[in-house]
C-alpha positions in Angstrom: -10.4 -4.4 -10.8 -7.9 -1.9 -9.9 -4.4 -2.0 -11.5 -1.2 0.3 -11.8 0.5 2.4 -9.4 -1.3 2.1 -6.6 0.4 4.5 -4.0 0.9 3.2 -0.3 0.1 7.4 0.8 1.7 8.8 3.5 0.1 10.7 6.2 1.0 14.5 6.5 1.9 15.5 10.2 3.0 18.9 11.4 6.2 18.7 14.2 4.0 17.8 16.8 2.5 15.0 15.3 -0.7 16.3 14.6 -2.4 15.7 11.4 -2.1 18.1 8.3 -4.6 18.4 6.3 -3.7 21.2 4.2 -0.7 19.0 3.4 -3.0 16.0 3.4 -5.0 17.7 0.1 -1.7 19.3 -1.8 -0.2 15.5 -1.7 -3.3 14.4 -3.3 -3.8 16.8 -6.1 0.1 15.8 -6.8 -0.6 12.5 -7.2 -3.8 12.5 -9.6 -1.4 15.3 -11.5 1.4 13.1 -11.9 -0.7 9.8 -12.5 -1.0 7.5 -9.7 -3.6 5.0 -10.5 -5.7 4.4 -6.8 -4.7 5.4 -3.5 -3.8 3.4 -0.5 -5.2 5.7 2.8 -3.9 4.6 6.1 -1.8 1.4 5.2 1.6 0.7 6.8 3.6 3.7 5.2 0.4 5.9 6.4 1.6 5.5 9.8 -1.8 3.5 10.7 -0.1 1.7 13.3 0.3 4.9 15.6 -2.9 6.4 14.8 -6.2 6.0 17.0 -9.4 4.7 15.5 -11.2 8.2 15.5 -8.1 9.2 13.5 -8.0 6.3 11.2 -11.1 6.7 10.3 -11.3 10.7 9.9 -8.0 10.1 7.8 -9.9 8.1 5.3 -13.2 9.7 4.8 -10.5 12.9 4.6 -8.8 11.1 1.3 -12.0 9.9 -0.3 -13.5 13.5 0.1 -10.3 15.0 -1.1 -9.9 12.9 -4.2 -13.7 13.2 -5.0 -14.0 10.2 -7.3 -11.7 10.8 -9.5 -9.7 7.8 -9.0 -9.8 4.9 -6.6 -9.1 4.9 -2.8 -8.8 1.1 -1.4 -8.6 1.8 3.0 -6.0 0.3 4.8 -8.4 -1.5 7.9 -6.1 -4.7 8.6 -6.0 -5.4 12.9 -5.1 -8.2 14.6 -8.5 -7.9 16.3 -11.0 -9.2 14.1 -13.6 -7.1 15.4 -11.7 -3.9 15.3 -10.6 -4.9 11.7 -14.6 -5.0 11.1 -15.2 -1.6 12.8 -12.4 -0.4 10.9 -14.0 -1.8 7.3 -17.3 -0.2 8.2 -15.8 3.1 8.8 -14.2 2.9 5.5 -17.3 1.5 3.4 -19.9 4.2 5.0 -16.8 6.8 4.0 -17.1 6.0 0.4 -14.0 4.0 -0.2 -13.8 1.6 -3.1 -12.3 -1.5 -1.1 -10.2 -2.3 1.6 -6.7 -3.5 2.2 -6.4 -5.9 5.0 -2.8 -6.9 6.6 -2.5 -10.0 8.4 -3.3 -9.9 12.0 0.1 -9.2 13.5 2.0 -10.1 16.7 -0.1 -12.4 18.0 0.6 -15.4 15.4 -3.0 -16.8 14.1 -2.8 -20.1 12.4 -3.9 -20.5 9.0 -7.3 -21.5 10.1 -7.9 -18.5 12.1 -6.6 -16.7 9.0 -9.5 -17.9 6.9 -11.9 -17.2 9.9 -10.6 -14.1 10.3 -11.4 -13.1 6.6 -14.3 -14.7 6.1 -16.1 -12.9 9.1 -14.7 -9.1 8.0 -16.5 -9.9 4.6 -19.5 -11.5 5.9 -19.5 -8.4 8.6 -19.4 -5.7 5.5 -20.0 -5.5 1.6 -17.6 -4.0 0.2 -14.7 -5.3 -2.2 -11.5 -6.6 0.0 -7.9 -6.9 -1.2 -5.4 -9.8 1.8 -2.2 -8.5 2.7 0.5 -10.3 3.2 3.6 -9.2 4.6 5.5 -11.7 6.5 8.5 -9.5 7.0 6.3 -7.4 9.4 3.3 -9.3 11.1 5.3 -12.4 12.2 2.3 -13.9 10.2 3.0 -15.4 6.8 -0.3 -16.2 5.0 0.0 -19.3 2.4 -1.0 -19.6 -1.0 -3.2 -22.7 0.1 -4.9 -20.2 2.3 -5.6 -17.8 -0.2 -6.9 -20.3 -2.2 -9.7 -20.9 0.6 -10.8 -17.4 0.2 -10.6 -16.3 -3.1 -13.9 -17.2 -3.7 -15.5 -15.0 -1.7 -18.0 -12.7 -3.4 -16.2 -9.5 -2.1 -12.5 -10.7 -1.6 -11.4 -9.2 -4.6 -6.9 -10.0 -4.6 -4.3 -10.1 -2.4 -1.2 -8.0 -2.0 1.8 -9.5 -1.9 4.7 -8.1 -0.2 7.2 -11.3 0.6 9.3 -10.6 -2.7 9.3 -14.1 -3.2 9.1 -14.9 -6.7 7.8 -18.6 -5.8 5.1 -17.4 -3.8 4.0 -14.4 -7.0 4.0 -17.6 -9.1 1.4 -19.4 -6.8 -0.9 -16.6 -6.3 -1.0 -16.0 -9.8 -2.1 -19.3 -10.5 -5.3 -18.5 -8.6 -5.7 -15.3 -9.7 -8.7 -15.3 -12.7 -11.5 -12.2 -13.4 -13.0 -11.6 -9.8 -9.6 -12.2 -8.0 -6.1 -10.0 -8.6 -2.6 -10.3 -7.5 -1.1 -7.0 -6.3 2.6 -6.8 -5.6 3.3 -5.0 -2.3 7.2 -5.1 -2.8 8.4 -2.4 -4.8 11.8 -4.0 -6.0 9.7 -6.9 -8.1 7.0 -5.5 -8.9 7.7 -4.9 -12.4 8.8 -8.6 -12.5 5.6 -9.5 -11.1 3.1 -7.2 -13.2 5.0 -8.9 -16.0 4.0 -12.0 -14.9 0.4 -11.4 -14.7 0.0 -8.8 -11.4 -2.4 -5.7 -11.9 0.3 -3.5 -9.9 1.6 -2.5 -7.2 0.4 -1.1 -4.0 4.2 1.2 -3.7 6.1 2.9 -1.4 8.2 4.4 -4.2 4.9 5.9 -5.9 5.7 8.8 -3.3 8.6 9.7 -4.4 8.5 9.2 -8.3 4.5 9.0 -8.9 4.7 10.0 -12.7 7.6 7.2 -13.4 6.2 4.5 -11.1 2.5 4.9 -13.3 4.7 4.8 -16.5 6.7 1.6 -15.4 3.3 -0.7 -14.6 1.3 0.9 -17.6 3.9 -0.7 -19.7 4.4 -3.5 -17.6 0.5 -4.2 -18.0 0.7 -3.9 -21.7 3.6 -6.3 -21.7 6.3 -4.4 -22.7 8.5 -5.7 -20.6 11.5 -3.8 -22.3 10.1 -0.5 -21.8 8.7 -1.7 -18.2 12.4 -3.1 -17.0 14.3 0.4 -18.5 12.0 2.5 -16.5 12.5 0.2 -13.4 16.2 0.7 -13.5 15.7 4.0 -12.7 13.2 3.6 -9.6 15.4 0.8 -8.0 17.8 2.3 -6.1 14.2 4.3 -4.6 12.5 0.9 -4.3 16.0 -0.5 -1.8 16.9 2.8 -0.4 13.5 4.2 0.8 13.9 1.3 3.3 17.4 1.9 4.5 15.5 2.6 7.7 12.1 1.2 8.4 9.7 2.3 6.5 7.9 4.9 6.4 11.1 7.2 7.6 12.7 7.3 4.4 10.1 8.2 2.1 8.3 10.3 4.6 11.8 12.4 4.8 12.0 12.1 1.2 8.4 13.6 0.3 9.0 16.9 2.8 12.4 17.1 0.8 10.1 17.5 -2.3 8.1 20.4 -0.6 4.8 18.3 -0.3 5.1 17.4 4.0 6.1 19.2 7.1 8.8 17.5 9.5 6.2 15.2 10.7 6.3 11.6 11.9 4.7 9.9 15.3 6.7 7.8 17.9 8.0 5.3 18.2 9.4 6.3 15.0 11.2 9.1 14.5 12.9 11.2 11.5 15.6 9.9 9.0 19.1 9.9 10.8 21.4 12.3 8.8 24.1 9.2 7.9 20.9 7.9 6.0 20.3 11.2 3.9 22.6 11.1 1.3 21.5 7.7 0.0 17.6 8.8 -0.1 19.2 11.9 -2.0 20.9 10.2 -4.7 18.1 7.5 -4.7 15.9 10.5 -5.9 18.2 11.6 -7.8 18.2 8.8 -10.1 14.6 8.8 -10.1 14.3 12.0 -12.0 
């Protein structure tokens, strides 16, 4: 299983949108120096919506090669094409990644059958461990418990990621949750709630921003310490609200090339943190530190 701080990356771009792959390696040396547990390549905050599939895939056999084993990279390779979501999950398996993260299909609305259809063919299609994604908020597509219960059992579904922030729902997954299946929280502002209540971490945005204190806060979350866990917390919430004072990823993306790690880079259709927005990413860091 994996567990802790389990960083959502973001993907380095110079000006022009390009990628940057000198920026792409110093981000990941950072994050093995300061702790992060696993690492998320080409999820939402990697910008995977805006990259092509040659890129997607380049981007993650980049991240494994980069990181060299030393700790786990899990593939973002959710579509809301089934069979690009299974081209996508092959690239990432003959890569060398150590599982997969798969959204929801978004936009076009599946129903909860075509949910567990869609799953069950991307792990028939290619053997390698699988984490669901949920994330409502985003896809238009809210996956339910009762559906997750329908998969779980899969050899090589391996957990879900939840990112509703609904402490109802946490509670539900949990309850199916046993030694071959793992709840992730995907919403940074319960997470520590969440990995108290049984969750092996979270897949974070915040982890970006304040690696080192995020790892702390679920390694003593894990180890129930829930006093220690909730004091560090404190400290990463005003991150865990105000890194999505725009959509995400423009806030943290600004707020990693303010710690010297990224260029000025983001692709249409979004574009770089609005200077009324600065100032609360600022002191958000600030009280990070």
């Amino acid at each position: 299983m994996f567990q802790g701080s389990i960083v959502a990356l973001v993907t380095p771009m110079h000006e022009d949108g390009s990628l940057d792959e000198a920026s792409l390696r110093k981000l990941i040396e950072f994050h093995i120096e300061q702790g992060t547990d696993a690492i998320v390549a080409m999820g939402t905050t990697g910008e995977s919506a805006t990259l092509n599939e040659k890129e997607h895939c380049h981007v993650i056999r980049q991240v494994v090669e980069m990181v060299a084993g030393r700790i786990p990279v899990i593939a973002g390779t959710g579509a809301n094409s089934t069979t690009e979501a299974i081209d996508l999950t092959r690239c990432a398996a003959e890569a060398g990644a150590d599982a997969c993260l798969l959204v929801t299909p978004y936009y076009n609305k599946p129903t909860q059958e075509g949910l567990v259809l869609h799953y069950k063919a991307i792990a028939a299609a290619v053997d390698i461990p699988q984490i669901l994604y949920n994330v409502p908020g985003r896809t238009a597509c809210d996956m339910l418990p009762e559906t997750v219960a329908k998969l779980k059992d899969v050899p090589n579904i391996v957990g879900v990621k939840d990112a509703t922030g609904d402490m109802d729902v946490g509670k539900a997954l949990l309850a199916l949750s046993d030694d071959n299946f793992a709840v992730y929280s995907g919403d940074d502002a319960t997470s520590c709630e969440l990995i108290l209540m049984g969750a092996k971490g979270s897949i974070t945005v915040t982890g970006n921003v304040a690696p080192a204190k995020n790892h702390q806060m679920c390694a003593k979350a894990l180890a129930g310490d829930a006093e220690g866990a909730k004091a560090i917390d404190a400290t990463l919430q005003p991150l865990h609200n105000d890194l999505f004072v725009q959509a995400s990823p423009i806030p943290v993306k600004w707020a990693v090339c303010e710690l010297g790690l990224i260029e000025k880079g983001i692709r249409l259709p979004m574009t770089w943190l609005t200077s009324d927005c600065e100032a609360v990413v600022k002191q958000a860091m600030s009280a990070a530190k």
